[in-house]
C-alpha positions as CSV (number, residue, x, y, z in Angstrom):
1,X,-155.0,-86.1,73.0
2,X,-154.1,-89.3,71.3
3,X,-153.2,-92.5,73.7
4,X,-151.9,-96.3,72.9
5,X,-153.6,-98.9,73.4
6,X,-155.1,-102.1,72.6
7,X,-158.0,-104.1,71.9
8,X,-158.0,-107.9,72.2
9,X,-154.3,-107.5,71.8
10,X,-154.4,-105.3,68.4
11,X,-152.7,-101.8,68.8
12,X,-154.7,-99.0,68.4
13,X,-154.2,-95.0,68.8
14,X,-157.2,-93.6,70.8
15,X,-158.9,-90.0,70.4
16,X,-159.4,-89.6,74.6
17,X,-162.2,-87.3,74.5
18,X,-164.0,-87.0,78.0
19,X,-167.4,-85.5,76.3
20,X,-168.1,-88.2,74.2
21,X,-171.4,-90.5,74.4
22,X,-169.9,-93.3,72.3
23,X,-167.0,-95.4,71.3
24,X,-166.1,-95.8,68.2
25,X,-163.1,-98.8,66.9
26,X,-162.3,-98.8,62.7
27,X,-164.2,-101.7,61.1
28,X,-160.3,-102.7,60.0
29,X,-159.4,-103.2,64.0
30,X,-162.8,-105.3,64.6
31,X,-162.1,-107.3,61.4
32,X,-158.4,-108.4,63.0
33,X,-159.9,-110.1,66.1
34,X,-160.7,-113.0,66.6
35,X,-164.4,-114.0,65.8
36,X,-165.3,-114.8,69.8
37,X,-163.7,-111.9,70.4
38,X,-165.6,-109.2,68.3
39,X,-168.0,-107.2,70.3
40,X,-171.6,-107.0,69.2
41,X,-172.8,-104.7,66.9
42,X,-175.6,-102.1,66.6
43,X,-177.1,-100.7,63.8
44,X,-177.4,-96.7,64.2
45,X,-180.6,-95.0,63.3
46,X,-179.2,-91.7,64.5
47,X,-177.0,-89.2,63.0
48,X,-173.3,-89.0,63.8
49,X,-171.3,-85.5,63.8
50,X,-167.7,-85.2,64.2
51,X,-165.7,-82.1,64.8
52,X,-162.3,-81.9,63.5
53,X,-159.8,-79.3,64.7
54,X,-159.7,-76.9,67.9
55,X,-163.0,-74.8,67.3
């Protein structure tokens, strides 16, 4: 299920998924906002898998 939303006043399409562990935004969303308004960032030393589709 796909909702609309916004961050910091940019539109965005969400992937609701009530399993997830993390939150993801497009680097091109986090690029658009305003520098005092980007949110932190953390390098990842893990592995991320996605699963596309109804499996």
């Amino acid at each position: 299920m796909y909702l609309q939303g916004s961050v910091h006043g940019i539109g965005v399409r969400f992937l609701l998924d009530t399993g997830a562990t993390v939150t993801m935004i497009a680097r091109g969303v986090c690029e658009r906002m305003a520098p005092g308004d980007r949110p932190r960032l953390y390098e990842v030393t893990g592995n991320v898998y996605v699963q596309m589709g109804n499996h």
